[in-house]
C-alpha positions as CSV (number, residue, x, y, z in Angstrom):
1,X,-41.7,-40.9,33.6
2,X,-40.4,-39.8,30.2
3,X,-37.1,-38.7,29.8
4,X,-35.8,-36.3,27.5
5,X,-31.9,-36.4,26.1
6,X,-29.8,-33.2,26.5
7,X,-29.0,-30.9,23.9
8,X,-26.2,-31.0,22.3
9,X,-26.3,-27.5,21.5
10,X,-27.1,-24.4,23.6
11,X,-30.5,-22.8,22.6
12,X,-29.4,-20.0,20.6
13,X,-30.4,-17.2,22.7
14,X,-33.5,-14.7,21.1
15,X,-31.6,-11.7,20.2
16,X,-28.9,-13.8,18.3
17,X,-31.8,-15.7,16.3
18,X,-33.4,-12.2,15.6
19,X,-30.4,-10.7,14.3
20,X,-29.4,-13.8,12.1
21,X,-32.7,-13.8,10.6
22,X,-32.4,-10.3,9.9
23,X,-29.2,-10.9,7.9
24,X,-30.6,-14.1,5.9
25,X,-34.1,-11.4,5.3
26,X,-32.1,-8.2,4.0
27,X,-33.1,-4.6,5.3
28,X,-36.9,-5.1,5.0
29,X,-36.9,-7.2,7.8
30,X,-35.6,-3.9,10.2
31,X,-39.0,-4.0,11.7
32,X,-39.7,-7.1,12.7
33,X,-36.1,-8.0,13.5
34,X,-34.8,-5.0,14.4
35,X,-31.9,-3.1,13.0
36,X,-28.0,-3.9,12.8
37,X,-25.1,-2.2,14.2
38,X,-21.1,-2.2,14.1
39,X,-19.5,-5.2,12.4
40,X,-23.1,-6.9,11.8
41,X,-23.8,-4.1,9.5
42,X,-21.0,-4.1,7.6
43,X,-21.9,-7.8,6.7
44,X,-25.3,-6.7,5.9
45,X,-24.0,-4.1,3.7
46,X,-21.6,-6.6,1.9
47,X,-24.6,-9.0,1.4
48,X,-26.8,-6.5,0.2
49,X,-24.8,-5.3,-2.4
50,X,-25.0,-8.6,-3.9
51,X,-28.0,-9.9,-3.4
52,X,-29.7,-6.4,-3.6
53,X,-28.3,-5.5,-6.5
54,X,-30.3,-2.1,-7.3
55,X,-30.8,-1.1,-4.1
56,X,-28.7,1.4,-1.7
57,X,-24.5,0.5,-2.3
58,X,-25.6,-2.3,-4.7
59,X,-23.3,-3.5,-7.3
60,X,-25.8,-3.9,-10.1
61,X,-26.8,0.1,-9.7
62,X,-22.7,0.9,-9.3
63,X,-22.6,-1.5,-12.9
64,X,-25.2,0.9,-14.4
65,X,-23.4,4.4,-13.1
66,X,-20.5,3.2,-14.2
67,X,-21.2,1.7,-17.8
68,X,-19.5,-0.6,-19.6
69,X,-16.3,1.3,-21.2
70,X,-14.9,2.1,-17.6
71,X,-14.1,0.2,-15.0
72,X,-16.5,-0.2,-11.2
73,X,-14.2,1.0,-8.9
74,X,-16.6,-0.2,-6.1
75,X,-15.6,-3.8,-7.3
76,X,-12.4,-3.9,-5.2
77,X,-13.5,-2.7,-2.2
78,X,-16.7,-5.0,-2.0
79,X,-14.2,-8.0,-3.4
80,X,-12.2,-7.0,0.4
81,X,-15.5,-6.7,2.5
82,X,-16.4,-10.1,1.8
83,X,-13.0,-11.4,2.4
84,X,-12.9,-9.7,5.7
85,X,-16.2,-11.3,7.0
86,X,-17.0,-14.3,5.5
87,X,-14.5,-17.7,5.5
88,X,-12.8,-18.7,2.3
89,X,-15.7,-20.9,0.9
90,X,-18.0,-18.2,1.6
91,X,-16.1,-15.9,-0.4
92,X,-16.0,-18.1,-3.4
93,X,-19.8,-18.6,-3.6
94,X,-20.6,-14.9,-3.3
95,X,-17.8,-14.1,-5.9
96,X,-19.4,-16.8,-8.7
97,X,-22.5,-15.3,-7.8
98,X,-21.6,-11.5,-8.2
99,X,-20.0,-12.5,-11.5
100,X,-23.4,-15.0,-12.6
101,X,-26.2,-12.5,-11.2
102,X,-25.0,-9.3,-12.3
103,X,-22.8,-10.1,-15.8
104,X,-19.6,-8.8,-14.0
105,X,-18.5,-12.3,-16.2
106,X,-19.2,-10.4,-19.0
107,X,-17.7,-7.0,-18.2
108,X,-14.4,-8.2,-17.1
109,X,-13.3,-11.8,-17.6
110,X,-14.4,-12.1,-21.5
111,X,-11.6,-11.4,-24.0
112,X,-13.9,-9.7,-25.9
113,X,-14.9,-7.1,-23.6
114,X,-11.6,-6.9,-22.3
115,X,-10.4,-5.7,-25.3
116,X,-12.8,-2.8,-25.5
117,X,-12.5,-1.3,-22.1
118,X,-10.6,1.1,-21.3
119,X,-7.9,0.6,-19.4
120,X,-7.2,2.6,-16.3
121,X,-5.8,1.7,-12.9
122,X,-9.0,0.8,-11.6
123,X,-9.9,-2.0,-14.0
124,X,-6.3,-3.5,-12.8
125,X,-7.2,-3.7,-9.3
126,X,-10.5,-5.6,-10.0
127,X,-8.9,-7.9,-12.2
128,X,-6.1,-8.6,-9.6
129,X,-8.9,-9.3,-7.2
130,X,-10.7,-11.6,-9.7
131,X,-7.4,-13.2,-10.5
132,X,-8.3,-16.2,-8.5
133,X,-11.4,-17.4,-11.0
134,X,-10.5,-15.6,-14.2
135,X,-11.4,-18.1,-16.7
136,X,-8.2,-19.8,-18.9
137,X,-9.0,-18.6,-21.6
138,X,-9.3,-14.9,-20.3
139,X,-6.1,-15.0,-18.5
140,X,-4.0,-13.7,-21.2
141,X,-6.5,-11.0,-22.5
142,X,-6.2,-10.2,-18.6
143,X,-2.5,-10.2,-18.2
144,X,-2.5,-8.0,-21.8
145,X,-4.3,-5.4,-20.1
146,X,-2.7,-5.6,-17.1
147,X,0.9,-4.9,-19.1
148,X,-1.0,-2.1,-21.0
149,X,-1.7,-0.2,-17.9
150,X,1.6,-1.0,-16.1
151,X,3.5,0.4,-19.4
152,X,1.7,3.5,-19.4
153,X,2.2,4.2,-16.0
154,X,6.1,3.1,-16.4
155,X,6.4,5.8,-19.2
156,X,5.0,8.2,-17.1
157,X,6.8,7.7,-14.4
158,X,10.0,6.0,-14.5
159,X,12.6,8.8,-15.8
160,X,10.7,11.1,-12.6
161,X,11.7,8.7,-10.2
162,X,14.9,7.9,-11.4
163,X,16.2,11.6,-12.0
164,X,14.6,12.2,-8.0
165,X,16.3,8.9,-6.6
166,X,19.7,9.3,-8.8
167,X,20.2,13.0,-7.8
168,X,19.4,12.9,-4.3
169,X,21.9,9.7,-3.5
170,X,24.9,11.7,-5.5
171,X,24.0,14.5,-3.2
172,X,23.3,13.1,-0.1
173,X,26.5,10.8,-0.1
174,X,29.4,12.1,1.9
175,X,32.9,9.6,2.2
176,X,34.8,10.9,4.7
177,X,37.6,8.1,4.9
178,X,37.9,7.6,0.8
179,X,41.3,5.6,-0.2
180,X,43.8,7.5,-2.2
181,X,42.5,6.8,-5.8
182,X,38.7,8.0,-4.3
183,X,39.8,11.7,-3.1
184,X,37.7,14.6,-4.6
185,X,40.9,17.3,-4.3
186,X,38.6,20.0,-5.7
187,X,36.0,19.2,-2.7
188,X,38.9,18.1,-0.6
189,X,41.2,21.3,-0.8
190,X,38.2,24.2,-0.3
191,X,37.0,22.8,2.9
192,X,40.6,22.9,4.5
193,X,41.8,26.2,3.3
194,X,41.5,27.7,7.1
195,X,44.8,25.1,7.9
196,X,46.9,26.8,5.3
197,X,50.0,26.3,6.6
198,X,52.1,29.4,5.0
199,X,55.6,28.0,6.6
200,X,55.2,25.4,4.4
201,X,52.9,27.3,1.5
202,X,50.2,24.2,1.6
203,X,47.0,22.9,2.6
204,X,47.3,20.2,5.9
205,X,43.5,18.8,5.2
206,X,41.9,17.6,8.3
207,X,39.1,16.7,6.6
208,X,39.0,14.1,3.2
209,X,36.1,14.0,0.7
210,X,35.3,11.1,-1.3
211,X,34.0,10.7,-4.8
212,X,30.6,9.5,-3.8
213,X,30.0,7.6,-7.6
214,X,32.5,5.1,-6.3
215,X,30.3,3.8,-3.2
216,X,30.2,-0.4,-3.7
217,X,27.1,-1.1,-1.8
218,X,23.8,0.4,-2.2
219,X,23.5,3.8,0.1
220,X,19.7,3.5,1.3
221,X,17.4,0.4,1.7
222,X,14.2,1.7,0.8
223,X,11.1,-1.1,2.2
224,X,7.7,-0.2,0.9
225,X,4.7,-1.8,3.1
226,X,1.5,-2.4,1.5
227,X,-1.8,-2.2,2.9
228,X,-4.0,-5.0,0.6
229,X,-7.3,-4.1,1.8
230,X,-10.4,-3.0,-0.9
231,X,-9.7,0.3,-0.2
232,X,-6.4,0.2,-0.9
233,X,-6.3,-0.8,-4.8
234,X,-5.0,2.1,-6.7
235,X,-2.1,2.6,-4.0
236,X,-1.3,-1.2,-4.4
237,X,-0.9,-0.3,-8.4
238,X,0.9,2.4,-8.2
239,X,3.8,1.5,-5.4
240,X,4.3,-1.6,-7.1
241,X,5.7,0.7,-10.5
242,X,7.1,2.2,-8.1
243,X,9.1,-0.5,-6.7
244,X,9.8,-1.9,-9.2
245,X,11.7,0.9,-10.5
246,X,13.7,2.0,-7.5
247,X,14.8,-2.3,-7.6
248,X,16.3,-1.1,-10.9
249,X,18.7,1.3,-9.3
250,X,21.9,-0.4,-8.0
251,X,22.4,2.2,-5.3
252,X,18.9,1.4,-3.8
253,X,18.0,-1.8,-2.1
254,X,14.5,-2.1,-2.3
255,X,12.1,-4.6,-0.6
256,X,8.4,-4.4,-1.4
257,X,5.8,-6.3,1.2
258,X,2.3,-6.3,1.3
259,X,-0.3,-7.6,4.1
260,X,-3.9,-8.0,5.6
261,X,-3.7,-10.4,8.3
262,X,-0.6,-12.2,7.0
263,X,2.2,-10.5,5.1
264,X,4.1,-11.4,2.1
265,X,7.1,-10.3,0.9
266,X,7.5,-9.8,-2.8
267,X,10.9,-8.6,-3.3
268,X,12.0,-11.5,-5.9
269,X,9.2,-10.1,-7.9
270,X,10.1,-6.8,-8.4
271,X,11.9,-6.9,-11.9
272,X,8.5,-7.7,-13.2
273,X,5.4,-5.0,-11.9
274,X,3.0,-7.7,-13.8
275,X,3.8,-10.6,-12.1
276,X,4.4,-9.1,-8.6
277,X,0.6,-7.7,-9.0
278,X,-0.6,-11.1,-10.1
279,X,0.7,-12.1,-6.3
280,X,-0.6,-9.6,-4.7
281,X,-4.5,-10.5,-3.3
282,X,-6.3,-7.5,-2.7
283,X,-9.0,-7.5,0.2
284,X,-9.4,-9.1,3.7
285,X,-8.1,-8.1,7.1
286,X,-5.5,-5.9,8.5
287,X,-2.8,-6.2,11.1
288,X,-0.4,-3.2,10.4
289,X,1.7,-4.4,13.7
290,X,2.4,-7.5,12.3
291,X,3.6,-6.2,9.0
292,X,5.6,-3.4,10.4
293,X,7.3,-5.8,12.9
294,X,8.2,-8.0,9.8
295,X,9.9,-5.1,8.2
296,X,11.5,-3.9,11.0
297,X,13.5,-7.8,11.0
298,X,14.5,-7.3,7.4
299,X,15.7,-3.7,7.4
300,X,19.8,-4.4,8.5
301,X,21.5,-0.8,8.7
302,X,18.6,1.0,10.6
303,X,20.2,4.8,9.9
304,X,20.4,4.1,6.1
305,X,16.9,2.9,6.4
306,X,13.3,4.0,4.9
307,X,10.3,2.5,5.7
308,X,7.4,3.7,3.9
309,X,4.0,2.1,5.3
310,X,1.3,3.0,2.9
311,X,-2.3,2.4,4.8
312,X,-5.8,3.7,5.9
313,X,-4.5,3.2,9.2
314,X,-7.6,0.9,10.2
315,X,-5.7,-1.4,12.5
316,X,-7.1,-5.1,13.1
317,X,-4.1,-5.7,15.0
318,X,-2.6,-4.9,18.4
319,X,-2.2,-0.5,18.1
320,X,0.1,-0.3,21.5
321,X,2.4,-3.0,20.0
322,X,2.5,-1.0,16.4
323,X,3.2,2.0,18.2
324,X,6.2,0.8,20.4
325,X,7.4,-0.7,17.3
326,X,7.5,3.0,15.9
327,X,8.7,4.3,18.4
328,X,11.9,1.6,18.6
329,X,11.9,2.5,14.3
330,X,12.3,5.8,14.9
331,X,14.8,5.7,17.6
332,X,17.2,3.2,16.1
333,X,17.7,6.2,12.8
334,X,14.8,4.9,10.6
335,X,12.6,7.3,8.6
336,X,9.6,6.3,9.1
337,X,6.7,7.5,6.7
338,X,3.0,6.9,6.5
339,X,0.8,7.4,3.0
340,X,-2.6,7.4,3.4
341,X,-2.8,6.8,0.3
342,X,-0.8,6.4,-3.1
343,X,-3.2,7.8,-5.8
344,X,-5.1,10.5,-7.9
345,X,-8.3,9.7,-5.9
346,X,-8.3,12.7,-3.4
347,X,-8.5,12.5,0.2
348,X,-8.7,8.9,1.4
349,X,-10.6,8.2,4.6
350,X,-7.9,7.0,7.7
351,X,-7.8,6.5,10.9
352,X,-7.1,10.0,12.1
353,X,-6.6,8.9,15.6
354,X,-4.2,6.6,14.9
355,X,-2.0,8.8,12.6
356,X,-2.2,11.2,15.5
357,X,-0.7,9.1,17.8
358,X,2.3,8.3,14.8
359,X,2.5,12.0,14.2
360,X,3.4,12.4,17.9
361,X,6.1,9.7,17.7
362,X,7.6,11.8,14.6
363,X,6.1,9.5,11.8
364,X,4.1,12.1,9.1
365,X,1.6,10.4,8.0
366,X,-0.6,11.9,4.7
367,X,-1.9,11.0,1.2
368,X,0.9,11.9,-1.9
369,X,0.2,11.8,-5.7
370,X,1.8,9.5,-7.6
371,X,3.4,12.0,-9.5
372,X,4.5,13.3,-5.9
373,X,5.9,10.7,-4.9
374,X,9.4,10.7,-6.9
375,X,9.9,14.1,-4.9
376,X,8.8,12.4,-1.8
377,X,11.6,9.5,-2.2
378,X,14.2,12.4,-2.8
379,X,13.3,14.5,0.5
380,X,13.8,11.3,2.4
381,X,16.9,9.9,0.8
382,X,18.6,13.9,1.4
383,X,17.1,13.1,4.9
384,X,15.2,16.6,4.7
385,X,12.1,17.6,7.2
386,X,9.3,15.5,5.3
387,X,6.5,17.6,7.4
388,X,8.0,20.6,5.7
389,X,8.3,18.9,2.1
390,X,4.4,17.9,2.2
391,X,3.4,21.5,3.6
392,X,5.3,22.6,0.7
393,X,4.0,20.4,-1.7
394,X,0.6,21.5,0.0
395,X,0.0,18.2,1.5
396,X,-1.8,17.8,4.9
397,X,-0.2,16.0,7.9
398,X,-1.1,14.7,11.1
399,X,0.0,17.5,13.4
400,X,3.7,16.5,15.4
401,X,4.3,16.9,18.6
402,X,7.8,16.3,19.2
């Protein structure tokens, strides 16, 4: 009688073999393996844009499109894809090969071809994304480029945020127990005129007002969560200037965190936009609950509080726990604002569902500009209605419900 050992694996069963083969054949293999759906296609895709170059989504066709003085703004997003689905040493492999097979080497990690791009946001998120196998001797071409862009944009927009941020804290601040030396008489004497006492010919002020310049800690904390998925590149760019300025005003705490499925806070690196980008690792995952629940441990006076969550809204994490964290945001006095997206690129795709269910809670949730943006920070640190600044602006919202 012959006997035969046990497996010591389970038979893989015939639709999972089909559908593996089909991702190791590529999309001609749809007939004899039949197609893909759902999170197996999105792996297909990612794959195929590699290893299909010139097909459909292929990078070697976006290369061509694109040419070689701009930047391949499809770079970033397919750099994420990858990260999302496939493990670490995966990800490495099909990087080296993306730069090997279609000269993306050559386009953006040679000094000499650095040097003749030009540069634009977009080229600064793919070489953020690449910064984990940018050759040594293209680091500093990279890092030149990088400060390039991050100047220009700084020139732009620096003296806009800082008039915005500057004027609305000297108006929204209101001392109403100031010590002797702090009393704005002027402010102090025309709100109390109605207790004129005429027995005694004076004012008997009931209520004092305080110079507001003389406030010794900062009046708003100001937290800027990051979504670091593909999709998210530009947005990354930009909030980072933007962070990096508002940390430059002493009347503003600002913390800046980013996340995918872990979250990293990058405050110490906001006096440098450069550096904090270099930390930043765009791509991957993306658990929005786990990111707002960090921020909600760090912000400590919740009614002096803005929380500005910039995301898609595609949550990977648990959406009941992100909205009950919302909710208890809201409730405690925090404003509580969702971007869609921080850019020049036009309306993003997002979870409209999701920001529905926000709206409802009172969070707006919409794309801004980035030269919007220095007005949005001022409308929220006056504490005005922020659906009512974007519909003036002309900016959609979710629809509120409460």
């Amino acid at each position: 009688m012959n006997e035969h050992p046990p497996s010591e694996t389970a038979p893989v069963p015939e639709a999972e073999r089909l559908r593996r083969w089909r991702l190791v054949l590529g999309r001609e293999a749809d007939q004899a393996c039949g197609s893909l759906s759902g999170e197996l296609r999105e792996m297909d895709q990612a794959l195929s844009a590699l290893y299909d170059p010139t097909g459909p989504g292929g990078l070697g066709a976006r290369e061509r499109r694109s040419g070689r003085e701009g930047s391949a703004p499809g770079v970033a997003r397919w750099l994420g894809d990858i990260r999302k689905y496939f493990p670490g040493s995966v990800v490495q492999v099909m990087q080296r090969d993306a730069l090997e097979r279609l000269n993306m080497r050559d386009m953006l990690l040679e000094p000499e071809m650095l040097k003749g791009m030009q540069p634009d946001v977009h080229l600064v998120a793919n070489l953020i994304a690449l910064s984990k196998v940018i050759p040594a001797k293209t680091r500093d071409t990279a890092r030149m480029v990088v400060r390039g862009v991050v100047d220009a944009l700084l020139a732009r927009l620096e003296e806009p945020m800082r008039s915005a941020v500057s004027g609305a804290l000297d108006r929204s601040q209101r001392n109403r127990r100031p010590r002797h030396n702090e009393i704005d008489w002027n402010r102090t004497i025309r709100a109390n005129l109605r207790h004129w006492q005429p027995d005694l010919r004076t004012v008997v002020p009931q209520t004092l007002h305080g110079y507001g310049r003389k406030a010794r800690k900062p009046q708003r904390e100001v937290v800027l969560c990051i979504d670091q998925s593909g999709s998210m590149a530009a947005s990354v760019v930009y909030s980072s200037i933007f962070g990096a300025v508002m940390a430059s005003l002493p009347a503003v705490s600002t913390r800046l965190v980013v996340f995918d499925t872990a979250v990293v806070d990058l405050s110490e690196q906001l006096d440098d936009p450069v550096d904090l980008l270099f930390g930043v690792q765009l791509g991957g995952g993306t658990d929005i609950n786990g990111a707002v629940s960090y921020c909600q441990s760090i912000i400590r006076e919740p009614r002096n509080a803005i929380l500005v969550l910039i995301s898609d809204l595609y949550e990977g994490g648990v959406e009941a726990q992100l909205l009950r964290r919302a909710n208890e945001l809201i409730e405690s006095g925090v404003q509580f604002i969702t971007l869609l997206a921080l850019s020049d690129e036009g309306a993003p795709s997002y979870d409209h569902a999701l920001a529905a269910k926000l709206a409802a809670l009172g969070v707006p949730s919409f794309a801004c500009t980035p030269d919007a943006f220095p007005g949005l920070m001022a409308a929220a640190i006056r504490r005005d209605d922020i659906h009512a600044w974007a519909a003036g602006q002309g900016m959609v919202t979710s629809p509120r419900t409460r």
